[in-house]
SEFIDREN-507621 format. One record per residue: x, y, z of N, C-alpha, C in turn; residue in three letters; residue number from 1. Coordinates in Angstrom, 2 decimals, decimal comma, always signed. Example, Ala and Ser with C-alpha at 12.3 -4.5 7.8 and 13.67 -1.06 7.14 Angstrom:
! SEFIDREN-507621
R npx npy npz capx capy capz cpx cpy cpz res n
R +13,19 -5,69 +7,80 +12,30 -4,50 +7,80 +13,20 -3,30 +7,80 ALA 1
R +12,85 -2,25 +7,08 +13,67 -1,06 +7,14 +12,90 +0,03 +7,87 SER 2
//
This chain:
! SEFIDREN-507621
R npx npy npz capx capy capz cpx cpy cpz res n
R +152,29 +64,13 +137,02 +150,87 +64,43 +137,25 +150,15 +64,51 +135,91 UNK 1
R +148,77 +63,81 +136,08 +148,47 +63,88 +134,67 +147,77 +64,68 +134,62 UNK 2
R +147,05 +65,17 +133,22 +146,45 +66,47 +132,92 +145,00 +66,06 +133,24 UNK 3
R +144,08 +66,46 +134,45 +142,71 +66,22 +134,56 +141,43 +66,78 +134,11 UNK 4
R +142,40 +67,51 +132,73 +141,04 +68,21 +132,10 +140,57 +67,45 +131,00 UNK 5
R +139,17 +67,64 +130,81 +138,73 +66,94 +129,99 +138,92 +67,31 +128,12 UNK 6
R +138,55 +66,52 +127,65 +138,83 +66,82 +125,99 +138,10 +68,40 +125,95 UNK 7
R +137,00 +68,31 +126,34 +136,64 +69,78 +125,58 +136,89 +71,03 +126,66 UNK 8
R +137,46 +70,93 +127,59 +137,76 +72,04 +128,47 +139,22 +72,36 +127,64 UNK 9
R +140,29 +70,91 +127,04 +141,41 +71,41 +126,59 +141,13 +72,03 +125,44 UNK 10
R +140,02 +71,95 +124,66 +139,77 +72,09 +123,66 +139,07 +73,42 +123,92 UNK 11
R +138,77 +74,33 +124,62 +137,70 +75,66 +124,92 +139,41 +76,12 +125,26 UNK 12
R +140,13 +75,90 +125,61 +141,16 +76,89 +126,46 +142,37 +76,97 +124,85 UNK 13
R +142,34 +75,76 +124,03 +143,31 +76,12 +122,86 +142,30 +77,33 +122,15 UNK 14
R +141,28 +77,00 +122,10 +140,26 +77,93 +121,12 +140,80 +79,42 +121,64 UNK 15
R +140,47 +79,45 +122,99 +140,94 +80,80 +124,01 +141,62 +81,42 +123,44 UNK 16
R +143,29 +80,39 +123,79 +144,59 +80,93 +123,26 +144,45 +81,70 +121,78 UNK 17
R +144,38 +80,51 +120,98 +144,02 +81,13 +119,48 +143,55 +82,37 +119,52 UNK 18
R +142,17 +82,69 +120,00 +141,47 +83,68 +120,27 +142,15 +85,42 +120,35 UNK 19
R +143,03 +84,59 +121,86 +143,76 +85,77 +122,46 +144,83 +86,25 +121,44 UNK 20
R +145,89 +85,49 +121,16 +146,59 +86,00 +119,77 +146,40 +86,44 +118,88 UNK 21
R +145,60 +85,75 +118,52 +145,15 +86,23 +116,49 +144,76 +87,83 +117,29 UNK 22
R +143,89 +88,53 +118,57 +143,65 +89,87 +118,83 +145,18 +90,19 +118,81 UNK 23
R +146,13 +89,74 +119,49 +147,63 +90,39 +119,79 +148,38 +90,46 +118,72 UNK 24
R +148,33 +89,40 +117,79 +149,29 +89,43 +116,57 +148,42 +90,46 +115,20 UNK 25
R +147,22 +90,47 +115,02 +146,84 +91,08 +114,00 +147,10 +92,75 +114,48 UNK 26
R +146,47 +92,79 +116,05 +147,21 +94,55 +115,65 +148,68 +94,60 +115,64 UNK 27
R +149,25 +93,94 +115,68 +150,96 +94,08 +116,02 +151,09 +93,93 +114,57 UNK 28
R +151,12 +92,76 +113,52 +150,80 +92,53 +112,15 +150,12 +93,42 +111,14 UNK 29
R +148,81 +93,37 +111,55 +147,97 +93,53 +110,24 +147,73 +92,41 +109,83 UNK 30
R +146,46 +92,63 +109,12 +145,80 +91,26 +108,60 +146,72 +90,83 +107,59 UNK 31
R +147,13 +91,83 +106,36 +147,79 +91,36 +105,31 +149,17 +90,44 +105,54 UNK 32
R +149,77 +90,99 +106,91 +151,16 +90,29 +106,61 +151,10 +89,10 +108,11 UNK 33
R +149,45 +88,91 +108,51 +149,60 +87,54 +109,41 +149,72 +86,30 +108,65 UNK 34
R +149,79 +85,53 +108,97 +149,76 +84,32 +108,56 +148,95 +83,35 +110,05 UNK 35
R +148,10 +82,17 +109,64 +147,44 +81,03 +110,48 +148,53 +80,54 +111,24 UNK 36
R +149,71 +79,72 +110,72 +150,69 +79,67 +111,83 +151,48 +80,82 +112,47 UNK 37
R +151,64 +82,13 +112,24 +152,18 +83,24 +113,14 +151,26 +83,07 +114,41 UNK 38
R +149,49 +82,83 +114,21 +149,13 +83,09 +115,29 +149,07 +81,34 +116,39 UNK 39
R +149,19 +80,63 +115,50 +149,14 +79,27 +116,15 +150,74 +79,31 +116,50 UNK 40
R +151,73 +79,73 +115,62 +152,62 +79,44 +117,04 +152,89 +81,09 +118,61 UNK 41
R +152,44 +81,95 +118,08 +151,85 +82,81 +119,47 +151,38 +81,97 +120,40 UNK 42
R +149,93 +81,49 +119,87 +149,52 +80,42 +121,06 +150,17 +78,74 +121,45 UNK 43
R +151,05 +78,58 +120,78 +151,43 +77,28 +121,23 +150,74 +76,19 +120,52 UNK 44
R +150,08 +76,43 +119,69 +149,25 +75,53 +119,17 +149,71 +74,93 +117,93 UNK 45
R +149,71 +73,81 +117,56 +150,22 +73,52 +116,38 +149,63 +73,90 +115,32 UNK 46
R +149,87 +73,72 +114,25 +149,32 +74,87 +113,06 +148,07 +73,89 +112,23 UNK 47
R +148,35 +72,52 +112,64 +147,38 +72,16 +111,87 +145,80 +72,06 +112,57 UNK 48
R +146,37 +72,45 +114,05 +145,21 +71,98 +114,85 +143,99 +73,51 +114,43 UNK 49
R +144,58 +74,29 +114,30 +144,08 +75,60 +114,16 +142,88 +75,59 +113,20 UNK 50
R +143,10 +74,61 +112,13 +141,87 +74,72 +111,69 +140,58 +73,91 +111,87 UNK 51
R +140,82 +72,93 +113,07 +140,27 +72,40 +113,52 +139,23 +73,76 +114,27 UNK 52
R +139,65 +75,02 +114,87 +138,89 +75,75 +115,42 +138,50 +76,72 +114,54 UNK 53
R +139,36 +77,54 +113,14 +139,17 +78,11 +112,33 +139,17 +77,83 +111,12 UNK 54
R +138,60 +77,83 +110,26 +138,57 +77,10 +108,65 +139,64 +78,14 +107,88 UNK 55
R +139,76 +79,31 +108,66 +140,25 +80,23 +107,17 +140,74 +81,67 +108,02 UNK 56
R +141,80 +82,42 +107,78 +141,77 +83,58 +108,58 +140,75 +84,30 +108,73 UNK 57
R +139,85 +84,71 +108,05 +138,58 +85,37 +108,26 +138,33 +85,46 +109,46 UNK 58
R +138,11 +83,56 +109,79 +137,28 +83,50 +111,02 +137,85 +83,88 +112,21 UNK 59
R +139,46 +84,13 +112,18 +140,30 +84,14 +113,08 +140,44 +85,95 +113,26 UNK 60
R +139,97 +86,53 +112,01 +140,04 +88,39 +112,53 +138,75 +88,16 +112,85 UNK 61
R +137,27 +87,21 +113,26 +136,27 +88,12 +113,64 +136,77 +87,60 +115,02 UNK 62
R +137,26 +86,19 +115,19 +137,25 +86,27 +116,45 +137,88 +87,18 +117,65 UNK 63
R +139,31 +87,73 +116,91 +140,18 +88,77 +117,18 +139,19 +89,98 +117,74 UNK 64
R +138,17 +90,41 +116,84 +137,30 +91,39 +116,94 +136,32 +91,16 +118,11 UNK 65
R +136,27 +90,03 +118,57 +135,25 +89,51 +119,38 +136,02 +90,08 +120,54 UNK 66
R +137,13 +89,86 +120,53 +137,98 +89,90 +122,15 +137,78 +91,09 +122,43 UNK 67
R +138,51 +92,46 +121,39 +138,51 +93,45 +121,26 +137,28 +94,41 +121,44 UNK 68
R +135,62 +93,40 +121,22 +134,89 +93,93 +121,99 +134,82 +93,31 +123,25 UNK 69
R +134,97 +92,17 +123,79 +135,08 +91,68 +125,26 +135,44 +92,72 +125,86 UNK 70
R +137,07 +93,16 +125,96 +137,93 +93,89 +126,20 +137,17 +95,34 +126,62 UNK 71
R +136,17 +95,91 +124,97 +135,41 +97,16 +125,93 +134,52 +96,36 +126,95 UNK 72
R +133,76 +95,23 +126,33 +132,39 +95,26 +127,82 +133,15 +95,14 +129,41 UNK 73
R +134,19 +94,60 +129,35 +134,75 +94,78 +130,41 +135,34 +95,75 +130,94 UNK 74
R +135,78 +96,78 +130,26 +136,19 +97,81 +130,91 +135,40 +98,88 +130,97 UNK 75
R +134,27 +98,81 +130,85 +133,06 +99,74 +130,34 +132,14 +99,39 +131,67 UNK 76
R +132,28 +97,90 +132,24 +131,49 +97,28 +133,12 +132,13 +97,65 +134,68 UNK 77
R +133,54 +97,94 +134,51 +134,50 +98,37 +135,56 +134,12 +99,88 +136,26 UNK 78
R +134,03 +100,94 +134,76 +133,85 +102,42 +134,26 +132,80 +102,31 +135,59 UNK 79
R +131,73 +101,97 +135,36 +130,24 +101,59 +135,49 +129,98 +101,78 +136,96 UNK 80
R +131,16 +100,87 +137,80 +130,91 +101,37 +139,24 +130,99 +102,29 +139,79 UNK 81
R +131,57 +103,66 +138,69 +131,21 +105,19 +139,19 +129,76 +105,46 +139,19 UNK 82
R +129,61 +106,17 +140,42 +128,18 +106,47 +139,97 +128,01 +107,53 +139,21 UNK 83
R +129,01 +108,64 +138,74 +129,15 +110,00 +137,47 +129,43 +109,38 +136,26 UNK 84
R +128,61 +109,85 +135,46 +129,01 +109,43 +134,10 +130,28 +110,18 +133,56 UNK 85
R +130,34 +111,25 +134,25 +131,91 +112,54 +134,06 +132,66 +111,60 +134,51 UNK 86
R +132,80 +111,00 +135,18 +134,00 +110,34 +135,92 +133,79 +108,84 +135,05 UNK 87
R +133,06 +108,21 +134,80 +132,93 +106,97 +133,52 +133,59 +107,64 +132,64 UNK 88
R +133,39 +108,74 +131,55 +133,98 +108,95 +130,54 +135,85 +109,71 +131,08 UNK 89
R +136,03 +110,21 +131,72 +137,09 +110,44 +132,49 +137,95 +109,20 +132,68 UNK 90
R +137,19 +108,21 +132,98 +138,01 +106,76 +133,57 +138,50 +106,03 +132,06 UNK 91
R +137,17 +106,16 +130,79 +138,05 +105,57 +129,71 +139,03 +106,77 +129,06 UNK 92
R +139,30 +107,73 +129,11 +140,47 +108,57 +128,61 +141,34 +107,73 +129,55 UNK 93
R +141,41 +107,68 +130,59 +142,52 +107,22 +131,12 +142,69 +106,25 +130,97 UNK 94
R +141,87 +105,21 +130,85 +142,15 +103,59 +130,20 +143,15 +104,18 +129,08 UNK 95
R +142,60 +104,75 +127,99 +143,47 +105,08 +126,64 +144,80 +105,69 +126,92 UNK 96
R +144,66 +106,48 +127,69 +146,53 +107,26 +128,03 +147,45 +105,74 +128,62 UNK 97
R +147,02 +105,18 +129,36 +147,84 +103,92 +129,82 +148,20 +103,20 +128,92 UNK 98
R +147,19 +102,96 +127,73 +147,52 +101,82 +126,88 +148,44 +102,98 +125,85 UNK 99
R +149,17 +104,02 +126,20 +149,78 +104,50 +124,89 +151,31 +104,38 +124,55 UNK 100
R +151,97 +103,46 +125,11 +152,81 +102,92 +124,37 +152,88 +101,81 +123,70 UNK 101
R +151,70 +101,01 +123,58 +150,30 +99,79 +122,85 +150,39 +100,87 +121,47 UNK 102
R +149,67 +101,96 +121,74 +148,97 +102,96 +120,68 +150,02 +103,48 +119,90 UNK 103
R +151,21 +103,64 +120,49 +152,77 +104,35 +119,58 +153,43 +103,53 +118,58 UNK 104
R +152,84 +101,89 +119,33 +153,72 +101,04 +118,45 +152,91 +100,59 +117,35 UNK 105
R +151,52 +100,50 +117,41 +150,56 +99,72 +116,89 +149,51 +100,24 +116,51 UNK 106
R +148,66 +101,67 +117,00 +147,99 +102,21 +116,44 +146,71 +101,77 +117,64 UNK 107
R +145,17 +101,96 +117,23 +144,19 +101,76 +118,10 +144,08 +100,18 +117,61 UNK 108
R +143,98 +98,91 +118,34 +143,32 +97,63 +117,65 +142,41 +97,92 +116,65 UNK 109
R +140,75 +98,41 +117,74 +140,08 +98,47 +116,72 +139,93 +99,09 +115,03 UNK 110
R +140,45 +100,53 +115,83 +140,63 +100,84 +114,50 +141,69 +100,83 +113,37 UNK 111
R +142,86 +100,41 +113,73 +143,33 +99,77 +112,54 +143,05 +98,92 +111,94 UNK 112
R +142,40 +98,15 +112,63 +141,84 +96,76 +111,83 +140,76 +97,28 +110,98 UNK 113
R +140,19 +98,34 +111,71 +138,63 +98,57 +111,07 +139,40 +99,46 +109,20 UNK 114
R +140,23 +100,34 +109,60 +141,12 +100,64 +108,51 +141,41 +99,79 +106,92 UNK 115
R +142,07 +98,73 +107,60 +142,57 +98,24 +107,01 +141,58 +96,46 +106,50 UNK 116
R +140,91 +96,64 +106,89 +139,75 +95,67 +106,43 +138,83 +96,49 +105,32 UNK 117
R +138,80 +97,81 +105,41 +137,61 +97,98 +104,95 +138,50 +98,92 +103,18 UNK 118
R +139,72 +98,62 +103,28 +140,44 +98,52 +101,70 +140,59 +97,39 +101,10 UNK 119
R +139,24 +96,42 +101,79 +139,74 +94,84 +101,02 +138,59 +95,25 +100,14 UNK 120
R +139,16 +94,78 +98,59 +138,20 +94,94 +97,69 +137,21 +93,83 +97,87 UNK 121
R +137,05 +92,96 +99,02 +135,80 +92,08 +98,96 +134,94 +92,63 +99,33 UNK 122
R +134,81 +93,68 +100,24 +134,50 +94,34 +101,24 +133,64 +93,72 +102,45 UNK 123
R +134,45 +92,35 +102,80 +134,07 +91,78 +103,93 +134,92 +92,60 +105,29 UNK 124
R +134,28 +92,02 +106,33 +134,53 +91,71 +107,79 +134,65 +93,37 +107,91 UNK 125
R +134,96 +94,59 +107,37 +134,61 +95,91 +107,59 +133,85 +96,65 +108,41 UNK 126
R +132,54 +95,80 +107,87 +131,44 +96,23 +109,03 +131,22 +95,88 +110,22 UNK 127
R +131,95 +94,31 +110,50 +132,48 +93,90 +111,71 +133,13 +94,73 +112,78 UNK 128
R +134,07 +95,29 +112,33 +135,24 +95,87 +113,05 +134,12 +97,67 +113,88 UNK 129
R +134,05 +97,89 +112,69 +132,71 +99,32 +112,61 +131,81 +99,06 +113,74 UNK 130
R +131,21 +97,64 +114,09 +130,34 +97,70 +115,03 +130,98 +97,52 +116,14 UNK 131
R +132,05 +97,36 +116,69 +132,84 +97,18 +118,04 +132,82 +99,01 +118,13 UNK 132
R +133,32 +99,70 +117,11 +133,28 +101,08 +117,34 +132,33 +101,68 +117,53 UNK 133
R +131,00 +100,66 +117,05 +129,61 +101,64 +117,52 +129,28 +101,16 +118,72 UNK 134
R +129,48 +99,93 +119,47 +129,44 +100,46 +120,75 +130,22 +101,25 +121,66 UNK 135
R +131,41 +101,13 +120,94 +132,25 +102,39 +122,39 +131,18 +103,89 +121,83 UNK 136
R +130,97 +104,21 +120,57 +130,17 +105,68 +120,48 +128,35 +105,39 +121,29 UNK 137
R +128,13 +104,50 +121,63 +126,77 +103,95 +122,14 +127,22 +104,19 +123,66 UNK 138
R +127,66 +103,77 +123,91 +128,61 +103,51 +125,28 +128,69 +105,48 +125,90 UNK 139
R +129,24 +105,87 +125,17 +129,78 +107,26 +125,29 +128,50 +108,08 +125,42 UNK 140
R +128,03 +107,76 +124,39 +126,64 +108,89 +124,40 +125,98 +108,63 +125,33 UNK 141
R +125,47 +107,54 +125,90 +124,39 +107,11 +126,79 +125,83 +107,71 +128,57 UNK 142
R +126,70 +108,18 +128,65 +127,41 +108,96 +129,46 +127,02 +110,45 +129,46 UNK 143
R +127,14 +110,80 +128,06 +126,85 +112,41 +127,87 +125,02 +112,31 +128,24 UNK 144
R +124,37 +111,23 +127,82 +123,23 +111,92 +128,16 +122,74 +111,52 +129,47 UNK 145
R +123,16 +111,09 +130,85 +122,82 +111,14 +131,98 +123,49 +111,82 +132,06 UNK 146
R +124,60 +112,99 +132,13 +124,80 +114,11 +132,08 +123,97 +115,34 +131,87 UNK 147
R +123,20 +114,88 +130,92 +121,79 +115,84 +130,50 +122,75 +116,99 +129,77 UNK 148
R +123,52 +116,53 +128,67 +123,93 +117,10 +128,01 +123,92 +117,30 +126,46 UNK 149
R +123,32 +118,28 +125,94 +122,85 +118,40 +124,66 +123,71 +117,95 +123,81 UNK 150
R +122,78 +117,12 +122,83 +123,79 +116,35 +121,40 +124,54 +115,54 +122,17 UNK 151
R +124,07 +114,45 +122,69 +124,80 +113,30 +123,33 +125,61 +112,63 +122,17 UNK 152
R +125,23 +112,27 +121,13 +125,69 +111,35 +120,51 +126,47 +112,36 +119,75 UNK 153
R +126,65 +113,68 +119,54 +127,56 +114,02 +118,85 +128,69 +114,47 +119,55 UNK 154
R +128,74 +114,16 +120,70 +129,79 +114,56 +121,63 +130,15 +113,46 +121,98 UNK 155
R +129,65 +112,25 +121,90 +130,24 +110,92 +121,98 +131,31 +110,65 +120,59 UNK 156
R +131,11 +111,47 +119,22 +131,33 +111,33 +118,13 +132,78 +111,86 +118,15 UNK 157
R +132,90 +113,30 +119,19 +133,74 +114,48 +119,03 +134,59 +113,23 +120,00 UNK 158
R +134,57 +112,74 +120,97 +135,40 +111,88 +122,03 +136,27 +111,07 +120,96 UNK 159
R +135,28 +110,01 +120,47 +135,69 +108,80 +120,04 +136,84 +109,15 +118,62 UNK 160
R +136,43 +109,76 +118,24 +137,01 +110,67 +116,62 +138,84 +111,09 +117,44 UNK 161
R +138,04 +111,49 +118,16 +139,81 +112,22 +119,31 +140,70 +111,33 +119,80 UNK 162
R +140,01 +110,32 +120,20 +140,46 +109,02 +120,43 +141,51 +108,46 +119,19 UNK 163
R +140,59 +108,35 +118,10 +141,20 +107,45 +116,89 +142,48 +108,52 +116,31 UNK 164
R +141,84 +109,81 +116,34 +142,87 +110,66 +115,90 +144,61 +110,80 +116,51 UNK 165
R +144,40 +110,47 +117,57 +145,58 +110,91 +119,26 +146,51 +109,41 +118,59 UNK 166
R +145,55 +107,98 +118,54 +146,13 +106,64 +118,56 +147,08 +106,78 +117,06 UNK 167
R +146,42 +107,46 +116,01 +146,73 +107,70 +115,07 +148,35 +108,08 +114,62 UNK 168
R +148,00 +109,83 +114,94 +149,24 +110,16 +115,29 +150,31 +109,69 +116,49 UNK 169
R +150,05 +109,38 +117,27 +151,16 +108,65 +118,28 +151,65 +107,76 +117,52 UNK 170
R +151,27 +106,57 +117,24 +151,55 +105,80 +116,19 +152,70 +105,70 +114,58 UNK 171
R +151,87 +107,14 +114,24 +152,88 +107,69 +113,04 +153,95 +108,45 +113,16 UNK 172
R +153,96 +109,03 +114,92 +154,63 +109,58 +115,10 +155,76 +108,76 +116,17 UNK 173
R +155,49 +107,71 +116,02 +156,13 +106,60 +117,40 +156,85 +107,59 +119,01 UNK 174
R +155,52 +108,82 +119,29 +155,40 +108,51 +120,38 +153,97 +108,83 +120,83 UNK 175
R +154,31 +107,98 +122,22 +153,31 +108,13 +123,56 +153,01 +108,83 +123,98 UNK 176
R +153,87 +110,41 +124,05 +153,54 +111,15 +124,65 +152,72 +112,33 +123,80 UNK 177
R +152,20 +111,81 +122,50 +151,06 +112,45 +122,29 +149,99 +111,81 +122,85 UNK 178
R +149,25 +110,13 +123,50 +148,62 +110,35 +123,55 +148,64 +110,71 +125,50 UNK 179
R +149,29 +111,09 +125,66 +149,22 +111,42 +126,97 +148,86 +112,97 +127,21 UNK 180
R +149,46 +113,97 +125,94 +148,87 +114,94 +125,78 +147,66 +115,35 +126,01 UNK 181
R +147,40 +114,48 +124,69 +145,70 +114,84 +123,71 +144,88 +114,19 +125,14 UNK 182
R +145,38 +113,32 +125,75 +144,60 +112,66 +126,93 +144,27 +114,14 +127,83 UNK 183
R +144,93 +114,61 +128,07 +144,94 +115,81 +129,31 +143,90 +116,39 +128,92 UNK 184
R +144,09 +117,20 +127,30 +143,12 +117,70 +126,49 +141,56 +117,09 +126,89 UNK 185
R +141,51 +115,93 +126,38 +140,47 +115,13 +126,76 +139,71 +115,61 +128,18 UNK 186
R +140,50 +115,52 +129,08 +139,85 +115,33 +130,26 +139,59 +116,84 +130,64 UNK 187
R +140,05 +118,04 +130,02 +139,70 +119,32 +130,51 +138,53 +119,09 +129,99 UNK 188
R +138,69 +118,91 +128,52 +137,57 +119,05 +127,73 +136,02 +118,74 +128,51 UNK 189
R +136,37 +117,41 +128,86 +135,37 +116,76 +129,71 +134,70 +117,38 +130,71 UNK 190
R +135,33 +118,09 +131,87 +135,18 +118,60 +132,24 +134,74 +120,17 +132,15 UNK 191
R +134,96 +120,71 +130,98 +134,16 +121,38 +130,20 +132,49 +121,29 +129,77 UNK 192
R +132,05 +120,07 +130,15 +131,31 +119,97 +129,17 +129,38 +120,23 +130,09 UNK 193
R +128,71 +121,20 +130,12 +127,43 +121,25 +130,80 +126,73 +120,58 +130,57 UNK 194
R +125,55 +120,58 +131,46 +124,32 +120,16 +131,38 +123,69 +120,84 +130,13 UNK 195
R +124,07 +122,46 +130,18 +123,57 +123,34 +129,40 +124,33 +123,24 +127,75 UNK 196
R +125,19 +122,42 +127,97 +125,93 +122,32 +126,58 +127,41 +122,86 +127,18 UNK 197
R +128,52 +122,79 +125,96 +129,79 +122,52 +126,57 +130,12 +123,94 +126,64 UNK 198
R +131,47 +124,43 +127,42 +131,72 +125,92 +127,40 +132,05 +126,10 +126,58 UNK 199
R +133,27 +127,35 +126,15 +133,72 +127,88 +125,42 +135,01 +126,80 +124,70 UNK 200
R +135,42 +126,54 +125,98 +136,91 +125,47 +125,60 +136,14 +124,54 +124,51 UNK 201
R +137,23 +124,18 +123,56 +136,93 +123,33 +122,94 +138,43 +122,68 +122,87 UNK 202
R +138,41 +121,87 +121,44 +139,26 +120,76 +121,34 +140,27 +121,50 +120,00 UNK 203
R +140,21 +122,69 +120,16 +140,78 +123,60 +119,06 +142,27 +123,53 +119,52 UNK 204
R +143,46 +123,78 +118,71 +144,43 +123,81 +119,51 +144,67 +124,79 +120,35 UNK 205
R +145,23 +125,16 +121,11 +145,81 +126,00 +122,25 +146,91 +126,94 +121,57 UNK 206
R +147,31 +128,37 +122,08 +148,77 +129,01 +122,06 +149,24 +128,51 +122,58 UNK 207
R +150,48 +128,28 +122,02 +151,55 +127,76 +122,94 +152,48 +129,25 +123,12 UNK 208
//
């Protein structure tokens, strides 16, 4: 059977592939120790064709970054069919506890990349990575404030910060079951949190 796709449909679906890897191999990697063929052979693609879609790795971490925001608008667009914004921000903690054996081995995508881009003494693609993180804190706040909850955006700040922190340590600590912890944390917290401003609970540690 022959292949009935046309030149540029094969050509939109190698781009894809590329796409999808260079996101899978750079957080698994790091930028410093990828290489153009690590991610062309991930995707199957031959190595020379790759620059037929990318001139240079650069272009291949923004596209990485591109997915990685896809990745939120879509799960943000999912969140969305709650009609509670408590239960939207509730639904991405739990997106994050699922992905935490992703997070034990590898750290957060975004923000390792955002990390580790922004110690390049060029000080390119940094601010790239930074703006995928300002929409998940855009994202968050505009939750806290149909909540009608005071200091939206700094309680979107206190989330997202908890977030990077949990992916962090799980990570350094190669396990998951911190962020499944700090997740629980999360979601009391959340539920903590008023119209009138948040209670007493905070994100302080606990007696054990």
């Amino acid at each position: 059977m022959t292949d009935a796709k046309s030149p540029r449909a094969r050509a939109a679906e190698k781009r894809r592939r590329l796409t999808t890897e260079a996101a899978r191999v750079l957080h698994r990697q790091g930028v410093e120790r990828t290489t153009l063929a690590d991610i062309a052979r991930a995707a199957d693609v031959p190595v020379g064709n790759v620059y037929y879609y990318f001139k240079t790795k650069d272009e291949l971490v923004l596209a990485a970054l591109s997915e990685h925001g896809a990745y939120l608008d879509e799960l943000t667009v999912r969140l969305e069919l709650s009609e509670d914004p408590r239960d939207r921000l509730k639904g991405l903690v739990e997106a994050w506890i699922e992905q935490r054996e992703v997070a034990a081995r590898h750290g957060c995508p975004t923000g390792s990349l955002a990390v580790e881009l922004g110690k390049r003494s060029d000080g390119t693609l940094d601010g790239e990575a930074g703006a995928v993180l300002g929409r998940l804190l855009d994202w968050a706040a505009r939750q806290f404030r149909a909540m009608g909850a005071p200091g939206p955006d700094d309680l979107a700040l206190t989330l997202v910060c908890a977030y990077q922190g949990m992916s962090l340590m799980a990570n350094a600590l190669r396990d998951p079951d911190v962020m499944a912890r700090e997740g629980r944390r999360l979601l009391e917290w959340l539920d903590s949190v008023q119209a009138t401003g948040p209670t007493t609970k905070s994100l302080s540690p606990r007696p054990r």
